[in-house]
C-alpha positions in Angstrom: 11.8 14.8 16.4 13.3 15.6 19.5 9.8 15.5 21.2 9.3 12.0 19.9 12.7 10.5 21.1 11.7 12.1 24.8 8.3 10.5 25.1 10.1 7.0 23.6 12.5 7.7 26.8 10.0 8.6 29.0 8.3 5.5 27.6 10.5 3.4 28.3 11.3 4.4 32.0 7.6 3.9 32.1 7.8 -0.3 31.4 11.0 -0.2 32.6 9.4 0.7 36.5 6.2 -1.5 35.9 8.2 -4.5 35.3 11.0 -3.3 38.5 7.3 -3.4 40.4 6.0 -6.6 39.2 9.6 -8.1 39.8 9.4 -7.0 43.1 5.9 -8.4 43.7 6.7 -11.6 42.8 9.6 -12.0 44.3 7.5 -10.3 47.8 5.3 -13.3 47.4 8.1 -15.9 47.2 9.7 -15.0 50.4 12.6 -13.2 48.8 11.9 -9.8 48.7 15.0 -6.9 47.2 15.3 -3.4 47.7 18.2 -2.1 46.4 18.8 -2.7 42.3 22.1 -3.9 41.5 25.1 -1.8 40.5 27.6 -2.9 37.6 29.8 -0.6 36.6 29.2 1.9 38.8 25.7 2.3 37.8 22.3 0.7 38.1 21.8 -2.4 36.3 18.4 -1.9 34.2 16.5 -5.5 34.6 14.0 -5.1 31.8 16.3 -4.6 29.6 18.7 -7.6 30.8 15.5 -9.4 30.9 13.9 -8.7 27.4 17.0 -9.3 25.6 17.9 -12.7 27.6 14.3 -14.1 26.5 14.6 -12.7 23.1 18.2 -15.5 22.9 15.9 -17.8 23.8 16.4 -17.5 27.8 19.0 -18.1 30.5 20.2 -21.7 29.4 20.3 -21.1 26.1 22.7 -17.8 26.7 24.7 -19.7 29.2 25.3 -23.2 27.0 26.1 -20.6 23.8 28.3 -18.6 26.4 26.8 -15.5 25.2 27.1 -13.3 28.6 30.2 -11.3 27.7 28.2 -10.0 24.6 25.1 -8.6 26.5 28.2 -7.3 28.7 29.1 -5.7 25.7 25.6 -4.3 24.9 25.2 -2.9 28.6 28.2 -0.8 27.6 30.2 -1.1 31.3 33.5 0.8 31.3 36.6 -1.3 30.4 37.5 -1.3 34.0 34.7 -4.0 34.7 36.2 -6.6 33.9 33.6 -9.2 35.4 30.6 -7.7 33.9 29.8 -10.9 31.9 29.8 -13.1 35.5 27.8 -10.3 37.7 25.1 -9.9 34.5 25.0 -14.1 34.8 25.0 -14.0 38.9 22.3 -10.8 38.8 20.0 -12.8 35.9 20.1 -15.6 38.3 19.5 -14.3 41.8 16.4 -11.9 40.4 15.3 -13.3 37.2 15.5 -16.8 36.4 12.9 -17.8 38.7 10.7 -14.9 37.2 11.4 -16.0 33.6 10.9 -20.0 34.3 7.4 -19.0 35.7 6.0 -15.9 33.4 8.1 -16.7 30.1 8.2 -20.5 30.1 5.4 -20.8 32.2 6.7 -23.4 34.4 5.2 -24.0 38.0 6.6 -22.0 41.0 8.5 -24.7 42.7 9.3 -22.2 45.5 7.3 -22.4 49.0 5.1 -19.4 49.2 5.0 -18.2 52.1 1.6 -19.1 53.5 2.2 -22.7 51.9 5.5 -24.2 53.1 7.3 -26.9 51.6 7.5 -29.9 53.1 10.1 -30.4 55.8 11.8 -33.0 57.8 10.5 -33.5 61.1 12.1 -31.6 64.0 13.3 -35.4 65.2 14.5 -36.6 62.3 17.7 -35.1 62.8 20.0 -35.9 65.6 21.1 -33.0 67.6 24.0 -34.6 69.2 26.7 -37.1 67.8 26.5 -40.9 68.8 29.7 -42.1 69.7 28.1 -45.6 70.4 27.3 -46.4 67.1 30.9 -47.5 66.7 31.3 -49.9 69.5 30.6 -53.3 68.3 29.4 -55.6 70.2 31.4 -58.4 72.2 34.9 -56.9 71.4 36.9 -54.5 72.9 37.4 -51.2 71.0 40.7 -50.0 69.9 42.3 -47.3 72.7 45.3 -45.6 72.5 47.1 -47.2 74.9 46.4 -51.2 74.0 46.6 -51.8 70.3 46.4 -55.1 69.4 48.0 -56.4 66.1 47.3 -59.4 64.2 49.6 -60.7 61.7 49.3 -63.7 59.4 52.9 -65.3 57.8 51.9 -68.1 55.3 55.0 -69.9 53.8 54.7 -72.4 51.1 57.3 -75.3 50.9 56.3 -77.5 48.3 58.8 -80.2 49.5 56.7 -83.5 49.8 53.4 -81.1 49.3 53.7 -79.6 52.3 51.4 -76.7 53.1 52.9 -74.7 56.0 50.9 -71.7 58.0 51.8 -69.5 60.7 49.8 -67.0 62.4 51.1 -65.0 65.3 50.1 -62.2 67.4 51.6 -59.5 69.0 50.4 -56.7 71.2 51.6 -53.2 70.2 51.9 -50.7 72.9 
């Protein structure tokens, strides 16, 4: 029996590096490559097995709109001291396999720009490298400086003595 439960664990290491390879192929031919796996806990997060139990809930937005990170936390087994292990598991799935699960679970199309196919991009023009401080001068007035501020009020006042509709305007010059 003991023979049986190593080859299982030897196994598993097995599909466990195949899929770390193919993860790290497609995310090679996306532009984003990684090299280090990441660490909760103080130990290496396995991302088959985050992977194959994520997809077997149905996928990332299904375990994120039941909330059901803290209990793959739980099933990770992290000590008690990591507290955040529910938000790194959510921030990890995302940064190395949503993409992968949208494309090769779903079967969605890559979005992404591959690398020899770019996406499409503003032109280099388009965007002005320098502020236009023109563009708030208008035309046939003088703009407001800091030394001649000119200040328009209006006073109306009503007198309805014989009808009488009285307006005043005056100006003043602020300085």
């Amino acid at each position: 029996m003991a023979n049986s439960t190593g080859k299982n664990l030897l196994d598993q290491r097995r599909k466990g590096q195949a899929f770390l390879d193919e993860l790290r192929q497609f995310h090679q031919s996306r532009g984003s490559p990684f090299k280090k796996i990441p660490i909760v806990g103080g130990k290496e997060l396995d991302l088959s097995a985050l992977y194959i139990r994520v997809v077997s809930l149905g996928g990332f937005a299904k375990v994120s709109d039941k909330n059901q990170w803290a209990e793959l936390g739980e099933e990770f087994n992290f000590p008690r001291s990591c507290s955040n292990a529910a938000f790194a598991l959510r921030q990890y799935y995302l940064r190395y396999l949503e993409k992968y699960e949208k494309v090769h679970h779903f079967g969605e199309d890559d979005e992404e720009a591959q690398p020899g196919n770019p996406k499409a991009s503003l032109p280099v023009g388009a965007i002005p490298s320098s502020y236009n401080y023109q563009q708030h001068v208008v035309s046939g007035r003088q703009s407001p400086t800091v030394a001649s501020v000119f200040f328009t009020c209006t006073i109306i006042s009503l007198s309805w003595s014989s009808s009488t509709f009285i307006s005043t305007s005056a100006s003043e010059k602020l300085i």
